[in-house]
PDB file of N, CA, C and O in Angstrom:
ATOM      1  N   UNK A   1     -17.951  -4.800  -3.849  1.00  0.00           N
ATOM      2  CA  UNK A   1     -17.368  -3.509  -4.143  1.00  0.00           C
ATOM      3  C   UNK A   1     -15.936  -3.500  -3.612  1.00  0.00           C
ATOM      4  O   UNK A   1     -15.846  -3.720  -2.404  1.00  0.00           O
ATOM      5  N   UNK A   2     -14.695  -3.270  -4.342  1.00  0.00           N
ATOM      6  CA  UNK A   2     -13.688  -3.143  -4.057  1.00  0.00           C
ATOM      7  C   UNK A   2     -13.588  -1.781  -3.249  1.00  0.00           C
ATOM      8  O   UNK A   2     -14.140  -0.706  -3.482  1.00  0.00           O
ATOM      9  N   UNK A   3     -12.729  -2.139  -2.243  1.00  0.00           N
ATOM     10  CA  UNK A   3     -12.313  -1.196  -1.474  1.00  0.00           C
ATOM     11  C   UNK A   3     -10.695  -0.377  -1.667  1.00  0.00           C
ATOM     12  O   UNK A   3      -9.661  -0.995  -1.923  1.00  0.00           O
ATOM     13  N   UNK A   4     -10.784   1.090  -1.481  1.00  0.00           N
ATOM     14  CA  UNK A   4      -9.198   1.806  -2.063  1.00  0.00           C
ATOM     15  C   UNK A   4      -8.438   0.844  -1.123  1.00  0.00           C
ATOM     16  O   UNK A   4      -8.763   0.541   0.025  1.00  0.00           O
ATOM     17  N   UNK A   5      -7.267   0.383  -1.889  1.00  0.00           N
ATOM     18  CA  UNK A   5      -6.202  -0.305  -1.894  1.00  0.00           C
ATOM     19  C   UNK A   5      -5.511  -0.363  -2.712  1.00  0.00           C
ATOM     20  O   UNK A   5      -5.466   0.490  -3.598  1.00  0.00           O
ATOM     21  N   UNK A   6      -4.538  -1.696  -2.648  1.00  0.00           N
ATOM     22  CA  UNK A   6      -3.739  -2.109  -3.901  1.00  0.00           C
ATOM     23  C   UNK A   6      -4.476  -1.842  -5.657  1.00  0.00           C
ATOM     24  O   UNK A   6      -3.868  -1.560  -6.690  1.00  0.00           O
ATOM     25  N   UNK A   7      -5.475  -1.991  -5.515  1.00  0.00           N
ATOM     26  CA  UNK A   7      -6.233  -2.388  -6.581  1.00  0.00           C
ATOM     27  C   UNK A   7      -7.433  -1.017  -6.979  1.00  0.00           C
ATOM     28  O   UNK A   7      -8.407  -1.053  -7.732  1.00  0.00           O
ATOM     29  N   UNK A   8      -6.833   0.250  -6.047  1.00  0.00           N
ATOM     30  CA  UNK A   8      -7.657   1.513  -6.797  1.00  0.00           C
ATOM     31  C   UNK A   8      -6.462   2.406  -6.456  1.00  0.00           C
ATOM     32  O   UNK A   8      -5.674   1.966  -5.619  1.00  0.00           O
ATOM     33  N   UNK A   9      -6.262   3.442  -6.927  1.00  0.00           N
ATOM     34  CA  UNK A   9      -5.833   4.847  -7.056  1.00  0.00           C
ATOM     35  C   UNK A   9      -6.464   6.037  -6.653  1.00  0.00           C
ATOM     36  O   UNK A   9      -7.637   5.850  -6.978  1.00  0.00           O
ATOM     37  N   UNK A  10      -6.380   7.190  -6.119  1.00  0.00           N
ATOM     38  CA  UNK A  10      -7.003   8.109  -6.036  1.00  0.00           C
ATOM     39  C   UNK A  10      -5.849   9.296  -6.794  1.00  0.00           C
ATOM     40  O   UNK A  10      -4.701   9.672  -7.031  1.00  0.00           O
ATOM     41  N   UNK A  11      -7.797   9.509  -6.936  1.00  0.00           N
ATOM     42  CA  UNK A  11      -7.167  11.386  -7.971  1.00  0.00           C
ATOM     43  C   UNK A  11      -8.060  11.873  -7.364  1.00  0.00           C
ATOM     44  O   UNK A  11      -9.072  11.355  -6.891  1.00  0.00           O
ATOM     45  N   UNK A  12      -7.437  13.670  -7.360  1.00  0.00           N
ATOM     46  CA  UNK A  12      -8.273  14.627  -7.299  1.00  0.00           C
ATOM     47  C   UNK A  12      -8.724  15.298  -8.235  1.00  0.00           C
ATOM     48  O   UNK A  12      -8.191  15.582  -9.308  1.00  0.00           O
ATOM     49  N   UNK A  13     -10.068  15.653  -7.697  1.00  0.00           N
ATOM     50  CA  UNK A  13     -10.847  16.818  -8.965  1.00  0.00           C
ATOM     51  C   UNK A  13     -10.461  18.162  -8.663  1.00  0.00           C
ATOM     52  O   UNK A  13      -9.408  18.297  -8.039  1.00  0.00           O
ATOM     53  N   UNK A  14     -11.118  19.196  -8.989  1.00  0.00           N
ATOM     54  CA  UNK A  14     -10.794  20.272  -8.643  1.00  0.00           C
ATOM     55  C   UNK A  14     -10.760  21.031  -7.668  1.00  0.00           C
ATOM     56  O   UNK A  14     -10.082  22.038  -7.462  1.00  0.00           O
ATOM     57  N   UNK A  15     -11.969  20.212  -6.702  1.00  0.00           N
ATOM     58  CA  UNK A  15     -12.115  20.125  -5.363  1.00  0.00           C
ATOM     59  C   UNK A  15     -11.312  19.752  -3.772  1.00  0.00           C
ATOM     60  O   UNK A  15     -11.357  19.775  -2.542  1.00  0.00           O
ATOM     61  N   UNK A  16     -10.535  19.385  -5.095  1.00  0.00           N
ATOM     62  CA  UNK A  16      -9.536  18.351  -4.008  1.00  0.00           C
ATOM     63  C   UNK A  16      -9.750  17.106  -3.319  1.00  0.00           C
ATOM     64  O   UNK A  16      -8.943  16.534  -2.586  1.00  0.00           O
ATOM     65  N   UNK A  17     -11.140  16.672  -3.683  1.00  0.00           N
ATOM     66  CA  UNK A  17     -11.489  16.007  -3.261  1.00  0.00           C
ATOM     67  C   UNK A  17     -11.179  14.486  -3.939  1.00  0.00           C
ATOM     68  O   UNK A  17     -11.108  14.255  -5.146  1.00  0.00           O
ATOM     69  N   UNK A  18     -11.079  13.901  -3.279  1.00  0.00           N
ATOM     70  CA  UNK A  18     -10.180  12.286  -3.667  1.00  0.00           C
ATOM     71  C   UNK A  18     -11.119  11.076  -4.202  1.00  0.00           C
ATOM     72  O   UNK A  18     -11.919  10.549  -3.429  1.00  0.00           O
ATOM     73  N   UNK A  19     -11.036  10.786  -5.126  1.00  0.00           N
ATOM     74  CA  UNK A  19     -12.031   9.664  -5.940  1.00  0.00           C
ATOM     75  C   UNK A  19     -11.068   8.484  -6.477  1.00  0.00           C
ATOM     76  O   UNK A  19      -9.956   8.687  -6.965  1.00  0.00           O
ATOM     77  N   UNK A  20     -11.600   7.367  -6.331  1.00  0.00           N
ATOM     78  CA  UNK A  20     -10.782   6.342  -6.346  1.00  0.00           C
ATOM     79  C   UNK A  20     -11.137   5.721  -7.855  1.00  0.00           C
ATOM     80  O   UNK A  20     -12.292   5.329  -8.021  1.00  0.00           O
ATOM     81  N   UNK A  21     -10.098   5.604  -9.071  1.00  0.00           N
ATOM     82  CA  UNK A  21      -9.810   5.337 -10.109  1.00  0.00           C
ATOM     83  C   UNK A  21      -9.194   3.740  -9.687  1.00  0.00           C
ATOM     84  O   UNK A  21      -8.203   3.362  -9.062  1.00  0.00           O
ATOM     85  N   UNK A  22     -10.375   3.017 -10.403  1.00  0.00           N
ATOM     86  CA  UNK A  22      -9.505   1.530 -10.525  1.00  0.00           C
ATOM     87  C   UNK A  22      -8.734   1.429 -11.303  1.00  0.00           C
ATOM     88  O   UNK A  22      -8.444   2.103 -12.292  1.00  0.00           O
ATOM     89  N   UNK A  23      -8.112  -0.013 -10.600  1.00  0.00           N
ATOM     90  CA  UNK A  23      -6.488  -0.199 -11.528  1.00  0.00           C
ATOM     91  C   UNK A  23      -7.265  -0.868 -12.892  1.00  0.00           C
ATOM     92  O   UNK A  23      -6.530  -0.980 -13.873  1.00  0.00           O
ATOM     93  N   UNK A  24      -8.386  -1.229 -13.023  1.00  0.00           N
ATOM     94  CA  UNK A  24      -9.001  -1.998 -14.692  1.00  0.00           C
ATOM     95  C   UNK A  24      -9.154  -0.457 -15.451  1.00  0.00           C
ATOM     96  O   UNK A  24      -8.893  -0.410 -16.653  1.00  0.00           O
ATOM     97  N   UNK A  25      -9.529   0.655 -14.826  1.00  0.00           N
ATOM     98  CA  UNK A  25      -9.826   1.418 -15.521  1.00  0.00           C
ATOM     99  C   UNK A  25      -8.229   2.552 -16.444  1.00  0.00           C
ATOM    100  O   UNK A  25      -8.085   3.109 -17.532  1.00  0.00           O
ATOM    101  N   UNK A  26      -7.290   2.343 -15.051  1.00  0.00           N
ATOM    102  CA  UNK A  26      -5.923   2.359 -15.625  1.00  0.00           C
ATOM    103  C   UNK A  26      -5.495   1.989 -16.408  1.00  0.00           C
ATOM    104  O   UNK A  26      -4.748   2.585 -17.184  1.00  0.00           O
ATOM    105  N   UNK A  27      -5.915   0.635 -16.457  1.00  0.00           N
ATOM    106  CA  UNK A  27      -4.989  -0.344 -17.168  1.00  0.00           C
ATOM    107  C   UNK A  27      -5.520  -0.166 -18.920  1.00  0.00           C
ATOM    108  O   UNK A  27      -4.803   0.084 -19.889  1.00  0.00           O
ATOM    109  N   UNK A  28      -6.721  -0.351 -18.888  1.00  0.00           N
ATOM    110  CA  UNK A  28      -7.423  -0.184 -20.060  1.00  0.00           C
ATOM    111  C   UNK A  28      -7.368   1.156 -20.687  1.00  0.00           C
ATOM    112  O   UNK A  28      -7.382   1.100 -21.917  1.00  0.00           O
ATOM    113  N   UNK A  29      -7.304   2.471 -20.127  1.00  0.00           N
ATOM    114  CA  UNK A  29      -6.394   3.744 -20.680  1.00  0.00           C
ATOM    115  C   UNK A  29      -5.068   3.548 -20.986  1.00  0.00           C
ATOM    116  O   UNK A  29      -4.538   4.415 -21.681  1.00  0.00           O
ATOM    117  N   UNK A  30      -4.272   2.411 -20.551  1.00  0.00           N
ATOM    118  CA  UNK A  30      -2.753   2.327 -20.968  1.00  0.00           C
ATOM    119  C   UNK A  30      -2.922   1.431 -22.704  1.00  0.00           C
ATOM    120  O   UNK A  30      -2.164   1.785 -23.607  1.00  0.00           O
ATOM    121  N   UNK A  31      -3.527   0.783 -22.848  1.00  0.00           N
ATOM    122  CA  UNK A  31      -3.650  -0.594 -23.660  1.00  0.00           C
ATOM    123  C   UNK A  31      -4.795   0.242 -24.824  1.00  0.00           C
ATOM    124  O   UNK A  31      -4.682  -0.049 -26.015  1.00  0.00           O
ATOM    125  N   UNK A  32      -5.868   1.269 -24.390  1.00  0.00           N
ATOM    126  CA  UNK A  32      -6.586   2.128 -25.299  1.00  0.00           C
ATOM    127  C   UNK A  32      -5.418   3.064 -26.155  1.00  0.00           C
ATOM    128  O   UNK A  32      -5.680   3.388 -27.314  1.00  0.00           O
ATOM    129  N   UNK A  33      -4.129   3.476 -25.530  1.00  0.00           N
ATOM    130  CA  UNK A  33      -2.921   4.180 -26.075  1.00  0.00           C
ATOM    131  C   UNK A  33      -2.452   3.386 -27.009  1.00  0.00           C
ATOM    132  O   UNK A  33      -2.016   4.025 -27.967  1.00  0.00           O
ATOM    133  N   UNK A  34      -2.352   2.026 -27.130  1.00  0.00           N
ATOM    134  CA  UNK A  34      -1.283   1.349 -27.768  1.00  0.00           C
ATOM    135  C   UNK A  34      -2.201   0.830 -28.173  1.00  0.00           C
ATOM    136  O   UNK A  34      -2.023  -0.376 -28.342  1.00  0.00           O
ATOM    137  N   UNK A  35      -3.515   1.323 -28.516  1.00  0.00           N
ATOM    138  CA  UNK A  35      -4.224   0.117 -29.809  1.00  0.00           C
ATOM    139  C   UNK A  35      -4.555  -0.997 -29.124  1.00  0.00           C
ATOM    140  O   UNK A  35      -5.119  -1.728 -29.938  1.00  0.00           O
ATOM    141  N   UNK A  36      -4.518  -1.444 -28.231  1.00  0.00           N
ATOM    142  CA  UNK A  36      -5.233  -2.695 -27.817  1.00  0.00           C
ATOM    143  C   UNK A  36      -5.987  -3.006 -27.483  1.00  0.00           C
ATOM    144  O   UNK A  36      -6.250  -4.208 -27.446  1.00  0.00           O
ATOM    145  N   UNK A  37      -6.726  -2.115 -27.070  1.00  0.00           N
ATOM    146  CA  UNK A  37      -8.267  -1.740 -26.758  1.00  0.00           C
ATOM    147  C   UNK A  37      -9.117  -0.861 -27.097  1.00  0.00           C
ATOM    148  O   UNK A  37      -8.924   0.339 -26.898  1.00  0.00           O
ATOM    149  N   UNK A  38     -10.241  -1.370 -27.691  1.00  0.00           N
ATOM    150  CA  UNK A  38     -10.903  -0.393 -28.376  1.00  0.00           C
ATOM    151  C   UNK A  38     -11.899   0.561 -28.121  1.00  0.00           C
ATOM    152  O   UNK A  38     -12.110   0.633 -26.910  1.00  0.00           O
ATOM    153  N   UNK A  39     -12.582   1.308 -28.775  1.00  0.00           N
ATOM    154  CA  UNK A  39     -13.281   2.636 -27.949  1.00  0.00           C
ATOM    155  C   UNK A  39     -14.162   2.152 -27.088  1.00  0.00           C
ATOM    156  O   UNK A  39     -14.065   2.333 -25.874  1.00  0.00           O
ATOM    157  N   UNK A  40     -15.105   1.490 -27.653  1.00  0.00           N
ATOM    158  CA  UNK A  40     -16.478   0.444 -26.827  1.00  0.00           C
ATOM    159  C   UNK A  40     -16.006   0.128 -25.754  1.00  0.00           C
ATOM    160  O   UNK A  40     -16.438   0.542 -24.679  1.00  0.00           O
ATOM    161  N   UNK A  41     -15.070  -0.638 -25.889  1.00  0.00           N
ATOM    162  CA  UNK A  41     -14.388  -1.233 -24.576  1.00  0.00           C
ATOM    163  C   UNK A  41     -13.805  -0.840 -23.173  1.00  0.00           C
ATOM    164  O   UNK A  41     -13.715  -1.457 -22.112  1.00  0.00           O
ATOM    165  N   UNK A  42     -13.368   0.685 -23.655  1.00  0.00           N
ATOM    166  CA  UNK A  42     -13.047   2.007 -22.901  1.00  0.00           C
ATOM    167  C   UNK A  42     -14.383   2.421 -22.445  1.00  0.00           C
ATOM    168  O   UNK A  42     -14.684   2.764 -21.302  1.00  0.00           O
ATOM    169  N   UNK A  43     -15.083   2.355 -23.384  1.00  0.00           N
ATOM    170  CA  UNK A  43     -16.083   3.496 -22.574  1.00  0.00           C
ATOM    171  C   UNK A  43     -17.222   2.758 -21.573  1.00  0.00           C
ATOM    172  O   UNK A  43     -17.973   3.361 -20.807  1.00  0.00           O
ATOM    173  N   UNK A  44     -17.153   1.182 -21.790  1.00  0.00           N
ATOM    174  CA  UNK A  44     -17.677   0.455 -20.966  1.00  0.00           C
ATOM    175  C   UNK A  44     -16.655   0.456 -19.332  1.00  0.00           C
ATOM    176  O   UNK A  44     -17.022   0.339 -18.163  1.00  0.00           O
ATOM    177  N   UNK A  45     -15.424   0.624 -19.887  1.00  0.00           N
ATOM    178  CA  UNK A  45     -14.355   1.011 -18.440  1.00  0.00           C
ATOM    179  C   UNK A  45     -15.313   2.059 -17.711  1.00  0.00           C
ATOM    180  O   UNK A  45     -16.294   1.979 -16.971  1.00  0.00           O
ATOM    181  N   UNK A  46     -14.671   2.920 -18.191  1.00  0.00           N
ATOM    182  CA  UNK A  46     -15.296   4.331 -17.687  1.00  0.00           C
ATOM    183  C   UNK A  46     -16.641   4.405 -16.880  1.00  0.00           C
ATOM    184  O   UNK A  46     -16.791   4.900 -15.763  1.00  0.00           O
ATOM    185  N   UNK A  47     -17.763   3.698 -17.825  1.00  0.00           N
ATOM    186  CA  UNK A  47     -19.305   3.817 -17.398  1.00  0.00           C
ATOM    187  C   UNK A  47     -18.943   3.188 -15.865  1.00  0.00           C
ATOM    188  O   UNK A  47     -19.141   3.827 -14.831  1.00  0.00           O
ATOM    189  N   UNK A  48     -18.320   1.683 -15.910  1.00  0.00           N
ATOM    190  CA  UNK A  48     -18.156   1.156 -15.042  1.00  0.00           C
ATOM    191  C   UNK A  48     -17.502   1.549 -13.541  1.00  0.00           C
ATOM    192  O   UNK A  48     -17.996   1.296 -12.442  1.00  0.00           O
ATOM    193  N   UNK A  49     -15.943   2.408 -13.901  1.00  0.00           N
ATOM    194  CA  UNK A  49     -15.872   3.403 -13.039  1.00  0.00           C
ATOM    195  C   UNK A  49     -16.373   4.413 -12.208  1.00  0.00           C
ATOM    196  O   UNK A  49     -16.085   4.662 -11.038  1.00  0.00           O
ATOM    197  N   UNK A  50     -17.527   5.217 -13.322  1.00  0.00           N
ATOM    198  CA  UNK A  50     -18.296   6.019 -12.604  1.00  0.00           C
ATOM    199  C   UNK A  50     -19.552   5.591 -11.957  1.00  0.00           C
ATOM    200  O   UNK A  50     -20.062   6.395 -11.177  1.00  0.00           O
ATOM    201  N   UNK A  51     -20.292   4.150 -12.206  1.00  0.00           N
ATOM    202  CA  UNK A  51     -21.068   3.747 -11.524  1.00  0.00           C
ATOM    203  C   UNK A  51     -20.423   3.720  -9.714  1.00  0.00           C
ATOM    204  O   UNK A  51     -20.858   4.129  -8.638  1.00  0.00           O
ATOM    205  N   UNK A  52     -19.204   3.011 -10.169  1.00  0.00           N
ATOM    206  CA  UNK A  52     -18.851   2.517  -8.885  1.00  0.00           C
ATOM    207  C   UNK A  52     -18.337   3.446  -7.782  1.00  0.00           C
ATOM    208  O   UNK A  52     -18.474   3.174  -6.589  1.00  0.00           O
ATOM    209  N   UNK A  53     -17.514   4.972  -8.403  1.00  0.00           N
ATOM    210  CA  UNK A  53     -17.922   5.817  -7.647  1.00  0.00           C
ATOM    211  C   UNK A  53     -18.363   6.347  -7.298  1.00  0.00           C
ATOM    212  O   UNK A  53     -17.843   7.219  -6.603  1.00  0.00           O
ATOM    213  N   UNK A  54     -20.263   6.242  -7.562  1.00  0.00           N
ATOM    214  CA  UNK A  54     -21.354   7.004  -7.567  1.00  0.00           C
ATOM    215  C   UNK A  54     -21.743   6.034  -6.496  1.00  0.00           C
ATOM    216  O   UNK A  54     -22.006   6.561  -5.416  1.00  0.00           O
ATOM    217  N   UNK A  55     -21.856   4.487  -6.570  1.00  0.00           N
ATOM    218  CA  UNK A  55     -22.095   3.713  -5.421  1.00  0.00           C
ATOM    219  C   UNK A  55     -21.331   4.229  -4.106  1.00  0.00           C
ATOM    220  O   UNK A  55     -21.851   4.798  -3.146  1.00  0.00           O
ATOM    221  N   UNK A  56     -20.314   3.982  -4.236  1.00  0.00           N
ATOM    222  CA  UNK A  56     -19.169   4.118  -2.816  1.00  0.00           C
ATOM    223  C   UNK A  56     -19.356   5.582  -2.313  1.00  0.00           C
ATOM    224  O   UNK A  56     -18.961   5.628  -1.147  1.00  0.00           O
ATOM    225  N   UNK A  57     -19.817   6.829  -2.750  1.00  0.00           N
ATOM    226  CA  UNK A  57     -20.405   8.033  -2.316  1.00  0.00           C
ATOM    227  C   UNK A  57     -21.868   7.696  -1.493  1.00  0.00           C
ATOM    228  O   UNK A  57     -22.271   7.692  -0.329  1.00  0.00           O
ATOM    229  N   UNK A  58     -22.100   7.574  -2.092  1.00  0.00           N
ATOM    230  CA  UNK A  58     -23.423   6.834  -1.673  1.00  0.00           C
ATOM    231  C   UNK A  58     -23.994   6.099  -0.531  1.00  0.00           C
ATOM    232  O   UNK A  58     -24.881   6.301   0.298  1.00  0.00           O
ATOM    233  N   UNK A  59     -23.065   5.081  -0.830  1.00  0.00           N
ATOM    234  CA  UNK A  59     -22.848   4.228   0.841  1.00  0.00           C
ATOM    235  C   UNK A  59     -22.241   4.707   2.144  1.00  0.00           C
ATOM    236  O   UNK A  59     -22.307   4.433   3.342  1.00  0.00           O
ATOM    237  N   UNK A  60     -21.558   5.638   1.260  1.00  0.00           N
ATOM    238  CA  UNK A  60     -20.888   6.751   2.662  1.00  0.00           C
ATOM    239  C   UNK A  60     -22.113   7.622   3.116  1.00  0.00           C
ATOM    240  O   UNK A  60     -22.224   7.993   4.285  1.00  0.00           O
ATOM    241  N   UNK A  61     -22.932   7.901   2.240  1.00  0.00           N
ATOM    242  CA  UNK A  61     -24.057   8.919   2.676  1.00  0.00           C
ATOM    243  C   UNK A  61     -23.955  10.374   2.249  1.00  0.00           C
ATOM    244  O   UNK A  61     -24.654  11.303   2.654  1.00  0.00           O
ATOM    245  N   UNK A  62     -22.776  10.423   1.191  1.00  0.00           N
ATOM    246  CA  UNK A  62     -22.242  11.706   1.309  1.00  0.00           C
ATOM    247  C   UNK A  62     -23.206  12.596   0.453  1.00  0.00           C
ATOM    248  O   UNK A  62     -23.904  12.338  -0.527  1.00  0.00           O
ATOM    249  N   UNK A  63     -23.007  13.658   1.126  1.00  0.00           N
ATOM    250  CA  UNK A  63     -24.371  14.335   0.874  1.00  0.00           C
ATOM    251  C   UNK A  63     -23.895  15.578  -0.852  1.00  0.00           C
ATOM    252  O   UNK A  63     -24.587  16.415  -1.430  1.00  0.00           O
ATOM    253  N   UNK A  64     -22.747  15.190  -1.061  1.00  0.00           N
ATOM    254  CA  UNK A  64     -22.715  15.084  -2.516  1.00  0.00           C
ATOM    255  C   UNK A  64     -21.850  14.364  -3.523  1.00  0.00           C
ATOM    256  O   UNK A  64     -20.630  14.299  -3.670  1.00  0.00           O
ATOM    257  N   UNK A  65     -22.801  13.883  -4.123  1.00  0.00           N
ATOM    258  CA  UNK A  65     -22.667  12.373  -5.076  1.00  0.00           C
ATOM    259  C   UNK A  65     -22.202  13.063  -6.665  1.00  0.00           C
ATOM    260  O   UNK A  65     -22.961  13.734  -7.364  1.00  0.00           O
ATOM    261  N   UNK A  66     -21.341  12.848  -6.871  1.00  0.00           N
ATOM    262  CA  UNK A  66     -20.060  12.936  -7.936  1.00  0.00           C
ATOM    263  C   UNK A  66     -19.556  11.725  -9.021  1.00  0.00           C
ATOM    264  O   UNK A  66     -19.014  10.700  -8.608  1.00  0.00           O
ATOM    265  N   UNK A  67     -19.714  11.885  -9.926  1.00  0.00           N
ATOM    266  CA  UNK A  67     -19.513  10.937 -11.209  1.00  0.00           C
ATOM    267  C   UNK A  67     -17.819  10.825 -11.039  1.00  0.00           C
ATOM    268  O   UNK A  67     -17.209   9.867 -11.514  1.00  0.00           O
ATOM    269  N   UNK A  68     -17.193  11.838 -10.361  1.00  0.00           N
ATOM    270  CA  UNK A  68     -15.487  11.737  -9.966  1.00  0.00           C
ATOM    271  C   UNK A  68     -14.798  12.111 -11.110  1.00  0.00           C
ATOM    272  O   UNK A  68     -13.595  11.934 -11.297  1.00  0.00           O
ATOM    273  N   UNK A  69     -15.600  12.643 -11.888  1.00  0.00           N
ATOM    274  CA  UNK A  69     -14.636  13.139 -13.042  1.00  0.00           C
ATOM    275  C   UNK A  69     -13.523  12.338 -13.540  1.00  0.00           C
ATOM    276  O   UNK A  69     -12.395  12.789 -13.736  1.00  0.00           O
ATOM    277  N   UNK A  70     -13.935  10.960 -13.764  1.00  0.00           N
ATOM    278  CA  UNK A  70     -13.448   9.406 -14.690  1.00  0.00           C
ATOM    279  C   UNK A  70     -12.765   9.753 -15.740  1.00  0.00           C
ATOM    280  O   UNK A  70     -11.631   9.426 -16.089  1.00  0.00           O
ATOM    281  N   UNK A  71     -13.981  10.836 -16.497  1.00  0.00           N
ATOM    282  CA  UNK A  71     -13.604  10.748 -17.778  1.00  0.00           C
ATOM    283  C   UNK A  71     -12.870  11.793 -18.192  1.00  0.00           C
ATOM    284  O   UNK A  71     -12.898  12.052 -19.395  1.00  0.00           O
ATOM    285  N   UNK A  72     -12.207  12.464 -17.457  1.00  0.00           N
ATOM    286  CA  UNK A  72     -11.080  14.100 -17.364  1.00  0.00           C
ATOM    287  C   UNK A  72      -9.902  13.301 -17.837  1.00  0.00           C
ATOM    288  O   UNK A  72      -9.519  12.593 -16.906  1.00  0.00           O
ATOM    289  N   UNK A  73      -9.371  13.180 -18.626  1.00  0.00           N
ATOM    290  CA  UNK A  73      -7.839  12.745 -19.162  1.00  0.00           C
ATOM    291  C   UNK A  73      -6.881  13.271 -18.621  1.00  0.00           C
ATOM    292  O   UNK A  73      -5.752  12.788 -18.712  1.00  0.00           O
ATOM    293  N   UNK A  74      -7.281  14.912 -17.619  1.00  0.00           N
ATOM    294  CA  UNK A  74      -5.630  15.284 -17.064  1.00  0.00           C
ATOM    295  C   UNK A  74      -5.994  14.892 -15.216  1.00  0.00           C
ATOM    296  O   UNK A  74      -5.515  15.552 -14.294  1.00  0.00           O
ATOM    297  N   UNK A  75      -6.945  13.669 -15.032  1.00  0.00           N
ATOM    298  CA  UNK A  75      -6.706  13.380 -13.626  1.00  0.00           C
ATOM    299  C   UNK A  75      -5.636  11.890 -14.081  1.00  0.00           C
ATOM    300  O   UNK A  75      -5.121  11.206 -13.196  1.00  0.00           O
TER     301      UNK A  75
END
């Protein structure tokens, strides 16, 4: 499991609360803009994103577990 660093981002939800957006899941919303990647491929990003911030909640123990709102286009 990657840890926030170089290689994740954080956004907030509405909560304010801070969820870490990987840079694959970035990258593949930049390249889904310009046609280079296709929907399947995105939405396997995404699934993948929100698994992994459903894990890393989790392992913290936090006593509420959040999909991080991945798939919100204005985080």
């Amino acid at each position: 499991m990657e840890r926030r660093g170089e290689n994740a981002h954080a956004v907030a939800d509405r909560t304010g609360w801070k969820h870490p957006t990987a840079e694959g899941l970035l990258n593949g919303i930049q390249e889904h803009a310009v046609a280079r990647l296709d929907d399947d491929s995105l939405a396997e990003l995404y699934d993948a994103a929100i698994k992994d911030t459903i894990a890393r909640l989790e392992a913290l123990g936090s006593p509420v577990v959040t999909d991080g709102e991945q798939r919100k286009s204005s985080l």
